[in-house]
Legacy VTK file of the C-alpha trace (Angstrom):
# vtk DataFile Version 3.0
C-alpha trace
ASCII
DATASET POLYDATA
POINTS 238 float
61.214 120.143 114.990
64.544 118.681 113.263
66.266 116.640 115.540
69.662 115.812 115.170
70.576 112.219 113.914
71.373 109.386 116.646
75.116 108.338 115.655
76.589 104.866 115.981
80.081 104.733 115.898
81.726 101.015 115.208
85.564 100.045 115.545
86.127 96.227 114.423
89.141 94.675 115.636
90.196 90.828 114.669
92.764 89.199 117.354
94.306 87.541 114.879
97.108 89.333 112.727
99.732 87.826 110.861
101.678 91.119 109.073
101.572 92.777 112.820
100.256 89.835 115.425
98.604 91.176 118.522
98.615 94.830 116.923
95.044 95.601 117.948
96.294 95.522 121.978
100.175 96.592 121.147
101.327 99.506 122.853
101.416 102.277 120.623
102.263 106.459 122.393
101.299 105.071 125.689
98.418 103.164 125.251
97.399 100.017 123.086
96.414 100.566 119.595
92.659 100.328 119.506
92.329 102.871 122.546
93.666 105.303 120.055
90.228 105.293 117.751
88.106 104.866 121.002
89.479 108.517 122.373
89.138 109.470 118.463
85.359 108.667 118.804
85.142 109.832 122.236
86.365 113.199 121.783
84.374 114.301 118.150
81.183 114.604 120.968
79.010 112.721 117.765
77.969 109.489 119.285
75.386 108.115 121.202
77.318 104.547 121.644
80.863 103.496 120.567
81.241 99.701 120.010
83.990 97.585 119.514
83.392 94.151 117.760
86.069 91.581 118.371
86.374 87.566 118.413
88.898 88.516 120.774
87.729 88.103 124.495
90.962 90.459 125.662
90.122 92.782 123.215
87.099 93.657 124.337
88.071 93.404 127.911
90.679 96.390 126.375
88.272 98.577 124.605
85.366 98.477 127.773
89.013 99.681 130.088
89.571 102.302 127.171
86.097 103.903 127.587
83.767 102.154 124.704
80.027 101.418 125.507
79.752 98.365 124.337
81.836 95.252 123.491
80.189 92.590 120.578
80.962 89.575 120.630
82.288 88.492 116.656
80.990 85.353 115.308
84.572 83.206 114.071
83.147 82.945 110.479
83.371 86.739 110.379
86.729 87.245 111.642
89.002 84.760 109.624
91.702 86.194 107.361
89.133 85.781 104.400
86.370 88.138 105.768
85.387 90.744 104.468
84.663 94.241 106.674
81.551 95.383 105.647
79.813 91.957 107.405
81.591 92.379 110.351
80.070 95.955 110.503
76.775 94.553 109.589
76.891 92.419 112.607
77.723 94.991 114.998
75.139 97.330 114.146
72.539 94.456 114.656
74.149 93.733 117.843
74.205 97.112 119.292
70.949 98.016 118.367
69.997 94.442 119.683
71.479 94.984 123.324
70.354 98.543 123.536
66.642 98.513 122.106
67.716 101.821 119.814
67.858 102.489 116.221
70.690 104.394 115.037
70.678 107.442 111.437
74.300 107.272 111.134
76.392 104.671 111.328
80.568 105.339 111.439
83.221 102.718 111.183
86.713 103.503 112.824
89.690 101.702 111.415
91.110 100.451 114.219
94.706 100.473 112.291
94.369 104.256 111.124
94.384 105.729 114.768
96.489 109.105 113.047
93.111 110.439 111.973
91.962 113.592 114.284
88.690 113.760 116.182
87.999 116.705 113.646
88.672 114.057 111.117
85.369 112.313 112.031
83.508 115.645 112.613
83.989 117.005 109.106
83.436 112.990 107.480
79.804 112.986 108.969
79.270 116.794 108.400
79.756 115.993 104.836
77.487 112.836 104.651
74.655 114.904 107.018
74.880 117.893 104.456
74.814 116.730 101.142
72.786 114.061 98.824
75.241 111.290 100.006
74.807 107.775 100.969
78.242 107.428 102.585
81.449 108.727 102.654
84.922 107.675 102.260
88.373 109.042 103.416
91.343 109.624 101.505
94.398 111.088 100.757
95.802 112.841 97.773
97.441 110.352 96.083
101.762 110.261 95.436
101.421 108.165 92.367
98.979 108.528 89.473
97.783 105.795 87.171
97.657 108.478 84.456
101.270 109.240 84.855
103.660 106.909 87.023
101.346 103.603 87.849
101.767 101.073 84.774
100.836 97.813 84.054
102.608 95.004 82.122
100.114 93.594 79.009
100.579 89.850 77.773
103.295 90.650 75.484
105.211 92.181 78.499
104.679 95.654 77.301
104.590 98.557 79.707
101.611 101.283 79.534
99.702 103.661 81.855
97.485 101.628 84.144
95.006 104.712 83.088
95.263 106.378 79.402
94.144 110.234 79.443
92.113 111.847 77.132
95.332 113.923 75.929
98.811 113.394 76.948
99.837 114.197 80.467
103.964 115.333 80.996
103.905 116.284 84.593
101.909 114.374 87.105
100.648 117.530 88.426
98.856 117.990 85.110
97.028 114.469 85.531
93.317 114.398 87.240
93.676 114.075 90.726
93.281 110.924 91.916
93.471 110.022 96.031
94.551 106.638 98.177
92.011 105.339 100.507
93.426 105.462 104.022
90.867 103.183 105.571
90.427 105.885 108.537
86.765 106.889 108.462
83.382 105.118 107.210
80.111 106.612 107.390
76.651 105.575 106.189
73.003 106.417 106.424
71.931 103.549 108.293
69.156 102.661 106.240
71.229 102.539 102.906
73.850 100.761 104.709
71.828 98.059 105.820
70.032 97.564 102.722
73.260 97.740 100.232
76.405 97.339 102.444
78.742 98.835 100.184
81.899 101.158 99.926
81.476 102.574 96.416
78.067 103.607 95.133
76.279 106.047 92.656
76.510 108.947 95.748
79.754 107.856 97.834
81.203 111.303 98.756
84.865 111.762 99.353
86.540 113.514 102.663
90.074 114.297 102.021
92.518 114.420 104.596
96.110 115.074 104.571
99.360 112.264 104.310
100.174 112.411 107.793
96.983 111.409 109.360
96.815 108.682 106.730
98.932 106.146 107.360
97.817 102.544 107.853
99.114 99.284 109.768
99.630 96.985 107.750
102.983 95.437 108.801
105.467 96.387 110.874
107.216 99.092 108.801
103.945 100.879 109.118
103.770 100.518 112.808
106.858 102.298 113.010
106.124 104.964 111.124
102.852 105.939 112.615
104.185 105.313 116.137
106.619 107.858 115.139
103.953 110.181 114.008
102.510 109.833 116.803
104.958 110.571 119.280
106.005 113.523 117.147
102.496 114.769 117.800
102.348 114.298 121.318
106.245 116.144 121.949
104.489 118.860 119.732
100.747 119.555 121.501
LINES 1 239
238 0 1 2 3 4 5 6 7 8 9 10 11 12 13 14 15 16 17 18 19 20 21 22 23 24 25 26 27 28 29 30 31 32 33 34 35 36 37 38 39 40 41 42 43 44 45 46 47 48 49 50 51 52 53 54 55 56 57 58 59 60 61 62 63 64 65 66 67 68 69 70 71 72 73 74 75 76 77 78 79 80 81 82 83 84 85 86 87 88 89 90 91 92 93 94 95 96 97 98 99 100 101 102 103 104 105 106 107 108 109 110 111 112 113 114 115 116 117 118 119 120 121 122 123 124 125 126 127 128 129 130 131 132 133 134 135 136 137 138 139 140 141 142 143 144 145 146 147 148 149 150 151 152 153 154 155 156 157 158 159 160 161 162 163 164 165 166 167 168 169 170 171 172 173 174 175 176 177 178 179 180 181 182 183 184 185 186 187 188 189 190 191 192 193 194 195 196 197 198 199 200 201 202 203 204 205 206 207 208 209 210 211 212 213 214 215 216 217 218 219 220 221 222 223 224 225 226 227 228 229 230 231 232 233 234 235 236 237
């Protein structure tokens, strides 16, 4: 009998911030920022525990109020502006399957910051890592500048070409290979691969495309206006 994998879903969230500071517990459409991604998980019905991993001790005081399973506590070395994600994730699956004696298959990563992604969003991500030869999958969107057509780079001599030269000359960008911008929305893994080789891009990294406007990112405040926007609109429109 096949039975279906045990899912782990992780949402890492630093307290510190300097291009939006505090954004991880700013009110965002009625509720702070990070519950957005905990509903997200919540309502895809994929995952046997949802943990947030935080240095933050209010932050994880937030996300157990918001409905996660589990809060993990980060260690400081892997939350300073110089770490990487991928530890931090590392961590937190230990941890979880640590505090609850389980061992998870799949293992996906919420970007806190990306909370315009659609429970349907995660669905079809894991679908697509469950039913093909994939290691993990990505999500991105198509992308509004190419680096075969309008993305150049400045050589030594202060010359300007293509950041990308194609095999044959391309006139209209919509003649160029498509090429798509990571939104940082969705991660998933097969938790054995992941914990071996904790990496974003390998020989069997699948793709899940979604569209612009569940793709935006906070990065700084601009952004946090625009998807706060989006996400009002949303909510006026359901």
């Amino acid at each position: 009998m096949n039975l279906a994998p045990r899912r782990l879903c992780t949402i890492c969230a630093r307290g510190g911030s300097k291009g939006v500071p505090g954004k991880n517990l700013r009110p965002i459409a009625g509720r702070p920022l990070i519950a957005h991604s905990i509903a997200d998980a919540k309502a895809s019905g994929l995952f046997a525990l949802i943990a947030v991993s935080s240095d933050a001790d209010e932050i994880l005081r937030a996300a157990l109020a918001w409905g996660a399973d589990l809060a993990i506590a980060r260690p400081a070395e892997l939350a300073s502006d110089t770490a990487g994600k991928l530890p931090a994730i590392r961590h937190a699956v230990a941890e979880a399957e640590r505090l609850t004696a389980a061992r998870y298959d799949v293992l996906v990563d919420l970007d806190a910051t990306s909370p315009l992604r659609l429970p349907r969003d995660i669905v079809e991500a894991v679908e697509l890592l469950e039913s093909r030869p994939a290691g993990n999958v990505i999500t991105a969107a198509p992308a509004r500048r190419s680096p075969y057509f309008n993305l150049v780079e400045v050589d030594g001599g202060g010359v300007v070409r293509p950041s990308k030269v194609p095999a044959r000359a391309v006139e209209r960008r919509q003649d160029a290979p498509a090429c798509f911008d990571m939104n940082a929305s969705i991660y998933a893994w097969w938790r054995e691969r992941f914990m071996d080789r904790p990496y974003v891009f390998d020989d069997d990294t699948r793709l899940h495309v979604m569209p612009a406007e569940r793709s935006h990112d906070i990065d700084d405040e601009l952004d946090f206006d625009i998807v706060r926007f989006l996400l009002e609109r949303r909510e006026r429109a359901a």
